[in-house]
C-alpha positions as CSV (number, residue, x, y, z in Angstrom):
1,X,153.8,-164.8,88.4
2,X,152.4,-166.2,84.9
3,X,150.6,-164.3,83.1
4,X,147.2,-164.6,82.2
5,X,146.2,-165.3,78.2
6,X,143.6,-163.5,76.9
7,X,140.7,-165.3,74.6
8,X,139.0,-162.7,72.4
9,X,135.5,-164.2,70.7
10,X,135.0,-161.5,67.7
11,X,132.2,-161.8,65.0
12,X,128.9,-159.7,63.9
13,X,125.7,-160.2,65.8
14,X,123.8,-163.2,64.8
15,X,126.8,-165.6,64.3
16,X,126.4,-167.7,67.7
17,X,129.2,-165.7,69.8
18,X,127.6,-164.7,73.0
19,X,126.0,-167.9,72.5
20,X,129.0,-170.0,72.9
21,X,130.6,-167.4,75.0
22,X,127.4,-168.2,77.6
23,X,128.9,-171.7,77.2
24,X,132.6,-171.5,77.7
25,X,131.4,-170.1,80.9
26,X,128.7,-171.6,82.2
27,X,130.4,-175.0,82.5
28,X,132.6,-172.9,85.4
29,X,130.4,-171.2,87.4
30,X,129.3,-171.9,90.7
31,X,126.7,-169.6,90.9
32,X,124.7,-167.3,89.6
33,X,123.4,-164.4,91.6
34,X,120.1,-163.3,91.4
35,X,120.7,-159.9,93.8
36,X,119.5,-157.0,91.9
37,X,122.2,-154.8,90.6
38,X,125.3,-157.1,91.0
39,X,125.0,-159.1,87.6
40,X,127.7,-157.1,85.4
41,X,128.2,-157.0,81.9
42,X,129.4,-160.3,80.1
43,X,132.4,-159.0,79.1
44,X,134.7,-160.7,80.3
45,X,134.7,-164.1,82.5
46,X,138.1,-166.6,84.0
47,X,137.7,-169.5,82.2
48,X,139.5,-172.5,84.6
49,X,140.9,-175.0,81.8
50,X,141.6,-178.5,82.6
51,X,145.6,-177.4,81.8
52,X,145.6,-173.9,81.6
53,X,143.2,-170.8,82.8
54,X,142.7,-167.9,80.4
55,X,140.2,-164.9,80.4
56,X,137.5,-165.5,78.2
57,X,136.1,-162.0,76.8
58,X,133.1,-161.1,74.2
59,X,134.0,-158.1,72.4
60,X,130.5,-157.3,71.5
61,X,128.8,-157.6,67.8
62,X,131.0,-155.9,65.1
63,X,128.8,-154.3,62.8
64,X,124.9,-154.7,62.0
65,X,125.1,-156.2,58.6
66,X,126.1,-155.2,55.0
67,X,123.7,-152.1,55.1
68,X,125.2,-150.2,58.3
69,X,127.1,-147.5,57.4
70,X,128.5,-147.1,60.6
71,X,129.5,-150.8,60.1
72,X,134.0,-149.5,59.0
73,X,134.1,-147.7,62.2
74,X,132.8,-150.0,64.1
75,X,134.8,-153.2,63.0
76,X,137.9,-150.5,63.6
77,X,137.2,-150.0,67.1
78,X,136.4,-153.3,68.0
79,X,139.2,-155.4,66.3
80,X,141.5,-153.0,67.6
81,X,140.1,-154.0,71.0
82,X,140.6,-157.8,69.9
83,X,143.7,-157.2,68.1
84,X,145.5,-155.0,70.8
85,X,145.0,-157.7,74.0
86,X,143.9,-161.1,72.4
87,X,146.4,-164.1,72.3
88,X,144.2,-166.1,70.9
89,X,141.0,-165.2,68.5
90,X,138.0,-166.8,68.2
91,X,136.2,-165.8,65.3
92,X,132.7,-166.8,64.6
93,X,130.8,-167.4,61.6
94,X,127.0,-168.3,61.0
95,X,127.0,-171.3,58.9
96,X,123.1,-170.6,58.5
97,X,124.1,-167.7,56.3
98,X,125.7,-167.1,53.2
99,X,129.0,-164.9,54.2
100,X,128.3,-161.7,54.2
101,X,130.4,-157.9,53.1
102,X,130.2,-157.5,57.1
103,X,132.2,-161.4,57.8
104,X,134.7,-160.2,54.9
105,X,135.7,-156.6,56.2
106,X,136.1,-158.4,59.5
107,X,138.4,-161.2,58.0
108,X,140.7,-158.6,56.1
109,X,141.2,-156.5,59.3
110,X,142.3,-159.4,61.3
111,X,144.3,-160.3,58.2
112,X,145.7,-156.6,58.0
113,X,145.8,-155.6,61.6
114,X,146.5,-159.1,63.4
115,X,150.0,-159.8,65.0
116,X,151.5,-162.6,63.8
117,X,152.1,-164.8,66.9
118,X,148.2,-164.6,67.3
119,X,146.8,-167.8,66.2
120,X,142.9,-167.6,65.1
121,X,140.7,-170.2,65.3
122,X,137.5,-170.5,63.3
123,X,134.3,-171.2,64.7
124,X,131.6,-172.1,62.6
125,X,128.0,-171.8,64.8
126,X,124.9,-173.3,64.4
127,X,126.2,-176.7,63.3
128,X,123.7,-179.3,64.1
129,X,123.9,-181.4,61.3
130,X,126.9,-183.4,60.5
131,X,126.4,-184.5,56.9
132,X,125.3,-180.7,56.0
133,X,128.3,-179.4,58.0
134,X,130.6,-181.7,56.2
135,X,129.6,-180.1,52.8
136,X,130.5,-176.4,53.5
137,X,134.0,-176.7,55.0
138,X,135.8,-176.2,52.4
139,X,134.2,-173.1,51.6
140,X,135.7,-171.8,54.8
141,X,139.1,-173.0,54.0
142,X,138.9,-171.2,51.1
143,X,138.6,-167.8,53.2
144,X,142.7,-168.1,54.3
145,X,142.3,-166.8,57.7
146,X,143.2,-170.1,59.3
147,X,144.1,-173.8,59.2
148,X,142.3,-174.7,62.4
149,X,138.5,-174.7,61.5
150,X,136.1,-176.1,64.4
151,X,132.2,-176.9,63.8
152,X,129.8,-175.8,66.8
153,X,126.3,-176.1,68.3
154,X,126.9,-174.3,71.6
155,X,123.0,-175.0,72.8
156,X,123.3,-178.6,71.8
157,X,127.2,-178.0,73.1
158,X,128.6,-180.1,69.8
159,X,132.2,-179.5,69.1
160,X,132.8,-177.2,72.5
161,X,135.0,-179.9,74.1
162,X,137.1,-180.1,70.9
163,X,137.5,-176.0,70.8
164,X,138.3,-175.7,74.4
165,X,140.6,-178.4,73.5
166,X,142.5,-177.3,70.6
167,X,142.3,-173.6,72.1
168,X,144.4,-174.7,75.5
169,X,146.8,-176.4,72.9
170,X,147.2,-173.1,71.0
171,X,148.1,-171.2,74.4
172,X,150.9,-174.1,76.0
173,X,152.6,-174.0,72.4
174,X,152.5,-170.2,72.9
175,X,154.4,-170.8,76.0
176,X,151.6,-169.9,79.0
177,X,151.8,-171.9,81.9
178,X,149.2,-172.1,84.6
179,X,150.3,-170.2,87.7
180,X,151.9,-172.4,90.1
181,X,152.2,-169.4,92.9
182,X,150.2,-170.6,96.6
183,X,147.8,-168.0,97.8
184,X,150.3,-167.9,101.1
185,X,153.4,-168.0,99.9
186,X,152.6,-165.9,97.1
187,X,152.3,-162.1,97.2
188,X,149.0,-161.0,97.5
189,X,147.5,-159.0,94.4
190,X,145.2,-156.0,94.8
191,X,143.4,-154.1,92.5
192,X,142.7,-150.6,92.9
193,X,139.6,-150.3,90.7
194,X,136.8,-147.6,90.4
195,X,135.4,-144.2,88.5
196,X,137.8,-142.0,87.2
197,X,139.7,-139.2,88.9
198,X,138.8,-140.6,92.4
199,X,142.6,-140.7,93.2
200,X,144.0,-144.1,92.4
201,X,147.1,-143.4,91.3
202,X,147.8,-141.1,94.2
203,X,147.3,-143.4,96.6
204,X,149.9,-146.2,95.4
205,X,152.2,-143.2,95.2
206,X,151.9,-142.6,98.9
207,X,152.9,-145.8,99.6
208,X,156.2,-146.2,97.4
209,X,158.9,-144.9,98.8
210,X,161.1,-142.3,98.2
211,X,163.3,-144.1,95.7
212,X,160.2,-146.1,93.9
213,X,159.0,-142.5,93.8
214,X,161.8,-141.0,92.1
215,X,162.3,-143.6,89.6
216,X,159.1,-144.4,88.6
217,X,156.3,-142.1,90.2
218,X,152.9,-142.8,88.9
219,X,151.0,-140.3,86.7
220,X,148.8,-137.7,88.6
221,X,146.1,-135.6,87.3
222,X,142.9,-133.8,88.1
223,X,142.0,-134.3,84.4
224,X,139.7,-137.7,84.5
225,X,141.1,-141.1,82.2
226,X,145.0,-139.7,82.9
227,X,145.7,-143.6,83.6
228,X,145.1,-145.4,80.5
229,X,146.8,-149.0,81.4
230,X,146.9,-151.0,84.3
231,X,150.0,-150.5,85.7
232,X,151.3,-153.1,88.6
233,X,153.9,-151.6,91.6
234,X,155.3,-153.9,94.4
235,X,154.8,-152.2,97.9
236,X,157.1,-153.5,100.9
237,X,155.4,-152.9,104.2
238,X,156.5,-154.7,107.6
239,X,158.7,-157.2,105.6
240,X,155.5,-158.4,103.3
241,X,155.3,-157.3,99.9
242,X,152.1,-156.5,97.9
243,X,151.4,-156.2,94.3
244,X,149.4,-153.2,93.5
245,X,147.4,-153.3,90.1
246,X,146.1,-149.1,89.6
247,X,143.8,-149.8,87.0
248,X,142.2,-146.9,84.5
249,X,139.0,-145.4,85.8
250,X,136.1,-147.7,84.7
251,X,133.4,-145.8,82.8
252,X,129.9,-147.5,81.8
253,X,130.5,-149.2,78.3
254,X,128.5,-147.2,76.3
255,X,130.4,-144.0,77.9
256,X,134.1,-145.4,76.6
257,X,133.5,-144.1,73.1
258,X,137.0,-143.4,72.0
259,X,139.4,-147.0,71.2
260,X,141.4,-146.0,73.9
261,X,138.9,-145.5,76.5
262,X,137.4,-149.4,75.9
263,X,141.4,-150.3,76.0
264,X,141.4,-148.8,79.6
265,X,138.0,-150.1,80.3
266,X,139.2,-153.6,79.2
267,X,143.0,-153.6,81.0
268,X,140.2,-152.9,84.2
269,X,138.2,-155.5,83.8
270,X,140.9,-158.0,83.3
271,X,142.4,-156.5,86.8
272,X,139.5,-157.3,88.3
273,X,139.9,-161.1,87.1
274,X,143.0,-161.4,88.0
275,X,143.7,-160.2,91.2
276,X,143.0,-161.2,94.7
277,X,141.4,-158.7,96.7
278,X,139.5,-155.6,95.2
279,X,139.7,-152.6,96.5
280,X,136.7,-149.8,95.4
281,X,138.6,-146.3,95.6
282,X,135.5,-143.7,96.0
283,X,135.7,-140.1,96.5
284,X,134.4,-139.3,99.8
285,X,133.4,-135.9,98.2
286,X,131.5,-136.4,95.6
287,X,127.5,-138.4,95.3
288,X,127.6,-142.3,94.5
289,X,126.3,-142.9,90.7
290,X,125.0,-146.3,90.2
291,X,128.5,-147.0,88.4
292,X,130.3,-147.9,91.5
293,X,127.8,-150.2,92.3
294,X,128.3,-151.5,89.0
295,X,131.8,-152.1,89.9
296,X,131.5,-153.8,92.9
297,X,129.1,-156.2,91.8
298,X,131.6,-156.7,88.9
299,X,134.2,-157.5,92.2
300,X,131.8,-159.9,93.7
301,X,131.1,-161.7,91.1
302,X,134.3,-163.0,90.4
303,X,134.6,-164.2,93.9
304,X,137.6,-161.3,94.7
305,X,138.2,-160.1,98.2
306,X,136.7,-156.3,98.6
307,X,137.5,-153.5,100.1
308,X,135.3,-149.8,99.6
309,X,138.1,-147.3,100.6
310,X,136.7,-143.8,100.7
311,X,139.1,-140.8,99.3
312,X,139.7,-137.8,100.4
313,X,138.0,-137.8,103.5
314,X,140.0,-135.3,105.2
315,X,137.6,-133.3,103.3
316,X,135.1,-134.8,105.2
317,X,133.2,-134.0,108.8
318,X,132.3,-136.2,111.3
319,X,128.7,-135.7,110.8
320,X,129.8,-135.8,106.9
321,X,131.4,-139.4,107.1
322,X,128.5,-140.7,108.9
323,X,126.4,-139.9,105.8
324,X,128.6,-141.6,103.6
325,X,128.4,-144.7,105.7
326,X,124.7,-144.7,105.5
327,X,124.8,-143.6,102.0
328,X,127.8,-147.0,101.9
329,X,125.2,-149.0,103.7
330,X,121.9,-148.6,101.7
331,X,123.7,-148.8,98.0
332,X,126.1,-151.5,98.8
333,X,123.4,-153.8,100.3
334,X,124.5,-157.2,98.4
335,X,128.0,-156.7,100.0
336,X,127.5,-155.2,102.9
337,X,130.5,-158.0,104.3
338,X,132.7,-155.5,102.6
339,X,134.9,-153.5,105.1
340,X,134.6,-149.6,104.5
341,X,138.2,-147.7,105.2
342,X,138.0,-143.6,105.0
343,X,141.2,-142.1,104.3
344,X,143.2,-139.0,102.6
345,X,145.5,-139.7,99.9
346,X,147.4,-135.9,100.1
347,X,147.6,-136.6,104.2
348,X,148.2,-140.1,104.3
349,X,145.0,-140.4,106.9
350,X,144.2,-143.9,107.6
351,X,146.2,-145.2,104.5
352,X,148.6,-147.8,106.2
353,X,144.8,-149.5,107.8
354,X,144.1,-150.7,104.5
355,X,147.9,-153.8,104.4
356,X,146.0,-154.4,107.8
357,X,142.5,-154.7,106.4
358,X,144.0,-156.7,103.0
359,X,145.7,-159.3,105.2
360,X,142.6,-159.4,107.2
361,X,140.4,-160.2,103.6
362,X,143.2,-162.6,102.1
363,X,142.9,-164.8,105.7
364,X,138.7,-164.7,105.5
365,X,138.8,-165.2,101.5
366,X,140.8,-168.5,102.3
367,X,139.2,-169.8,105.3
368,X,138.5,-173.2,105.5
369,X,135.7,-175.0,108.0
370,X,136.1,-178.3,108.6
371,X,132.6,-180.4,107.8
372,X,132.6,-181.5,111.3
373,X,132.0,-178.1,112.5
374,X,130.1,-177.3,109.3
375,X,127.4,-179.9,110.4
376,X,127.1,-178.5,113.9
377,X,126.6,-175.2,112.7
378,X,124.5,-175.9,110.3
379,X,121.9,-177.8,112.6
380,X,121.9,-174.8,115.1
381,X,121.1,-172.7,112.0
382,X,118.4,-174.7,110.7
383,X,116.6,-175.0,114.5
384,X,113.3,-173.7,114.6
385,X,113.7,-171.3,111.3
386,X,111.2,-171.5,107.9
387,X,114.2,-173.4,105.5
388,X,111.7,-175.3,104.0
389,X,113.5,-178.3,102.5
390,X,116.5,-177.2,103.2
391,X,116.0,-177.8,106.8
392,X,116.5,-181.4,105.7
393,X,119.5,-181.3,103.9
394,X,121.6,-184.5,105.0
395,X,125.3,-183.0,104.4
396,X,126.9,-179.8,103.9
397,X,131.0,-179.4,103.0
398,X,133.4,-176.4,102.5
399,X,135.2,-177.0,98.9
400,X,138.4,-175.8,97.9
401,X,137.3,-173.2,95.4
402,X,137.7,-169.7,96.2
403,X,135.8,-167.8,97.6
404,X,134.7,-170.2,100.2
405,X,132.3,-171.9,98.9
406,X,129.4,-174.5,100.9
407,X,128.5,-177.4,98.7
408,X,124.5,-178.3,100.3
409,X,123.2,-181.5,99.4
410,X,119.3,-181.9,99.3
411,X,116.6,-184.1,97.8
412,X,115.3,-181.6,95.7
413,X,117.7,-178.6,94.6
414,X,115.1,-176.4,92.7
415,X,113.1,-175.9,95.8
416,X,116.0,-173.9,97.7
417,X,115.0,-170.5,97.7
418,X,117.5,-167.9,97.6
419,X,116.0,-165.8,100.5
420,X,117.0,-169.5,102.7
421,X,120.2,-169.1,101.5
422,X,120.8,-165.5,102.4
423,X,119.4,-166.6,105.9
424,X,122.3,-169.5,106.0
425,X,124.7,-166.7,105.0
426,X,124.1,-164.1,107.1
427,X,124.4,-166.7,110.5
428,X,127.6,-168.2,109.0
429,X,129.2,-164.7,109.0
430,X,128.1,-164.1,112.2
431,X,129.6,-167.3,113.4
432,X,132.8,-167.4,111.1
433,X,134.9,-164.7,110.2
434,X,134.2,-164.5,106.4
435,X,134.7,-160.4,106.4
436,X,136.1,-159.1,103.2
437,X,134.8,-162.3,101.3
438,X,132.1,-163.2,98.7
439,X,130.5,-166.5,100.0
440,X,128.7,-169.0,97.4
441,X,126.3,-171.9,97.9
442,X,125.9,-174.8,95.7
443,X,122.9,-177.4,95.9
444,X,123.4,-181.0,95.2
445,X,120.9,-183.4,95.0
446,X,121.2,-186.2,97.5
């Protein structure tokens, strides 16, 4: 399985960054949801590259200017971040501005602090004039902090092709390959994601067996944060194997103060991109917080497979787990397609249902209806319901991306409203088994 390289974009506010981090990704995305509660932060996105994919993440500003004396600590704690996972950094400066004592502490840490095999490339923002531009790069060659310097405008999207470019070249000469590995051949990866403490670790350590357990048992602790990486374990049941990804507990951002707490929080996030199938571990015990809805937004967003398995229920009564479904049912309302397991961790209840449920996610997530069907369906969908123009869309087809995604082509795309489309979605998972599985719709115009 390749590995997958890690872009870091670092710079103080005001230089352009989550500017042109906006557009790195927006030239990718399907869709954007409007469901309230499911947008996450824009930390970190999958950027698919015309030769290579690579995970695109904005590390946040890095300072407030020369007159924040909070300004050390906070360039320490967030190159470190940068410095500790990036295999390529993007460093932005505003060429709008004269450099500033907050651009210079920023350059000598990377300069201090950065391994050498991690090529930098600087990104000057705000370029929109090329004869002005032309002038004031050699001052930036001056700085010593790289050979490969790159004029931008992201809004006017000026010079992005050439740095997505040159940055794809910088990660095939570091030797990273696009995965070749086929979603059924393949094993299937799974995230174990969610709040601290809710019993992760001890559920991967039910499955291994006894050897895995003795040789490399994972660590297990009532003290919250005791998993600080993500650590991956490959889990043979009935002949298949499964890799397991137990991610560290993911905490709001602004609640990961310590540099090794936004480490765990990051290695999570990154899980989260690049597995297959999600699966939220809650404790069955304890009162949802609006972080676990957080994370499965963050889940659904990325078009992964979910799964909310509930902990510990052997705490649990009957009349107790019909709560938590109700509970499940009101908070979890934008993914209510998501399969809700209960099980015990300590007894082993209802732990082997989940490879049964996973399989049963990886087979929805990578459905495909052919547009003959599509067509019929969609007619029968349509009949005497308020869809407005869409009513009259002339052809719909299933692309190849994943999750399944519906490509609907209409005369007039901006009058789709997204209540029609939640209509359309909620009768194609009645008709289609699509359980497990984020679904996305795309209008074309005719």
């Amino acid at each position: 399985m390749a590995k997958l390289p890690t872009v870091a974009i670092i710079g103080r506010p005001n230089t352009g960054k989550s500017t042109l981090f906006n557009r790195m990704v927006g030239r990718n995305k399907a869709i954007v949801s409007d469901i309230p509660g499911t947008t996450r932060d824009h930390v970190a996105h999958l950027i698919k590259g015309e030769e290579i994919d690579y995970l695109l993440v904005d590390t946040g500003g890095m300072g407030g200017g020369t007159e924040d004396k909070d300004f050390e600590d906070d360039v320490h704690s967030q190159s470190l971040l940068a410095l500790e996972h990036a295999d390529v950094i993007i460093l932005t400066l505003n060429s709008r501005e004269d450099l500033t004592s907050s651009d210079l502490d920023i350059i000598q840490t990377l300069r201090a602090g950065k391994k050498n095999h991690v090529p930098i490339i600087l990104t000057i923002t705000k370029c929109d004039n090329p004869e002005e531009t032309e002038e004031i790069i050699p001052q930036y060659y001056e700085l010593g902090i790289s050979d490969t310097i790159i004029p931008i405008s992201a809004p006017h999207r000026l010079g992005i092709d050439n740095l997505e470019e040159e940055l794809e070249k910088m990660l095939i000469s570091l030797n990273f390959t696009r995965s070749d590995d086929d979603g059924n051949e393949s094993m299937i990866k799974v995230a174990l994601v969610g709040k601290p403490n809710v019993g992760k670790s001890s559920i991967i350590n039910s499955f291994m067996s006894d050897t895995q357990r003795k040789k490399s048992p994972l660590l297990v602790s009532d003290v919250p944060g005791t998993t600080r990486d993500s650590t991956d374990t490959v889990i043979r049941f009935h002949d298949e194997e499964y890799l397991f990804m137990d991610t560290a507990g993911i905490k709001r951002r602004k609640q990961t103060k310590e540099d090794v707490e936004k480490f765990a929080y990051f290695r999570s996030v990154r899980s989260v991109e690049d597995c297959d199938i999600c699966v939220l571990v809650l404790d069955g015990s304890v009162e949802l917080g609006r972080q676990e809805k957080r994370i499965a937004g963050m889940a659904v967003e990325a078009g992964k497979g979910l799964i909310i398995l509930v902990n510990k229920a052997d705490l649990l009564s009957s009349e107790e787990k019909k709560h938590v479904l109700q509970v499940l049912h009101y908070t979890f309302q934008f993914c209510r397609f998501a399969p809700v397991l209960f099980c015990s961790a300590n007894s082993k209840e209802g732990l082997l249902k989940l490879f049964e449920q996973i399989e049963s996610v990886k087979r929805n997530r990578e459905r495909h209806i052919p547009t003959a069907e599509l067509h019929r369906w969609f007619r029968d969908a349509v009949l005497g319901q308020p869809m407005g123009s869409l009513a009259k869309c002339k052809h719909i087809t299933q692309t190849d991306d994943l999750p399944p995604t519906f490509a609907l082509f209409v005369k007039n795309p901006k009058k789709v409203q997204v209540c029609q489309l939640r209509n359309l979605e909620n009768n194609i998972r009645r008709t289609f088994a699509f359980d497990g599985s984020p679904i996305r719709w795309v209008t074309k115009q005719n």
